[in-house]
C-alpha positions in Angstrom: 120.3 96.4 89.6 123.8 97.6 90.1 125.2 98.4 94.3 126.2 101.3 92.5 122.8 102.0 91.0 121.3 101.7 94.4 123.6 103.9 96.8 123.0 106.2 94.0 119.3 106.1 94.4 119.8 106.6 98.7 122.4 109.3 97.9 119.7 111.1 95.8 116.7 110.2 98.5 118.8 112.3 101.2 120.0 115.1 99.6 115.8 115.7 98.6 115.5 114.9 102.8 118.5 117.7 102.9 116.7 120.0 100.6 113.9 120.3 103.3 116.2 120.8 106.3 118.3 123.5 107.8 121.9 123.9 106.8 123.0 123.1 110.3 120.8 119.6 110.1 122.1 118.1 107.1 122.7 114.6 106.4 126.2 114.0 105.1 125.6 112.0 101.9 127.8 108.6 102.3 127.9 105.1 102.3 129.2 105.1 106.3 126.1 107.9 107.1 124.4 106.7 110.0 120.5 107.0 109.1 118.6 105.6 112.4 118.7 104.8 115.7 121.9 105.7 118.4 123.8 108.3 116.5 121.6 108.5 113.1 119.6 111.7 111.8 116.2 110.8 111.4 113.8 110.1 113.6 110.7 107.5 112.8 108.7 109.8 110.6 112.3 111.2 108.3 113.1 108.1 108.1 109.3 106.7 106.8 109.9 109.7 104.8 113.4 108.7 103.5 112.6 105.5 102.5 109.1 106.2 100.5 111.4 108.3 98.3 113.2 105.7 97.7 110.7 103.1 96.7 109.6 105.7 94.3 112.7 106.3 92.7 113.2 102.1 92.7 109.1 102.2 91.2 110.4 105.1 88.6 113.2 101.5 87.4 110.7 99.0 86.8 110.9 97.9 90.5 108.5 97.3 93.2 109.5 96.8 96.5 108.1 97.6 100.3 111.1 98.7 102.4 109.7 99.3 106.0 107.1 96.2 106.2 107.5 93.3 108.8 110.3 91.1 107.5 112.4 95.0 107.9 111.1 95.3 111.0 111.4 91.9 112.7 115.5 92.0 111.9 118.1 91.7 114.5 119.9 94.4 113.3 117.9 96.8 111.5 118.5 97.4 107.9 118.3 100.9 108.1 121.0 101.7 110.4 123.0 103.3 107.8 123.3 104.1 104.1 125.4 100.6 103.7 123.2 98.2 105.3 119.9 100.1 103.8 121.6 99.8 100.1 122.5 95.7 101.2 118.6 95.3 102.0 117.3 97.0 98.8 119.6 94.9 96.9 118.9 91.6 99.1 114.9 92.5 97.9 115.6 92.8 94.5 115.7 90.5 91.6 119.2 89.3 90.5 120.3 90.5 87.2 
């Protein structure tokens, strides 16, 4: 699957996380967004949130994949940061084309 493909899929995840949320608390939809921890907008269970609509949308392509189990987890620097290192860990946990 394309990088393009992907960061598509995230953009789309957040603005559903957006639809849910208060003008004044939206999350700007970008590769540079920072998603969690210092300076990111979601907290544990958005985040959770975030990414289950996102494995759903990757299920929805013919692709199964587990995005918040221990290998996510156990990383130095967490793969979820932001919008570019969560699309570099989906696309790290896919199959090559």
């Amino acid at each position: 699957m394309q990088t393009t493909k992907i960061q598509q899929i995230v953009f789309n995840a957040i603005e559903m996380v957006n639809n849910l949320r208060q003008d004044n608390e939206q999350i700007p939809v970008a590769a540079s967004t920072e998603l969690f921890g210092p300076g990111g907008y979601l907290d544990s269970m958005g985040l959770v949130g975030l990414l289950l609509d996102i494995e759903e949308s990757l299920e929805n392509e013919g692709h199964q994949v587990s995005l918040s189990d221990d290998r996510a987890m156990s990383q130095r620097n967490s793969p979820f940061q932001n919008v570019q290192s969560l699309v570099s860990y989906i696309e790290g946990l896919l199959p090559k084309d």
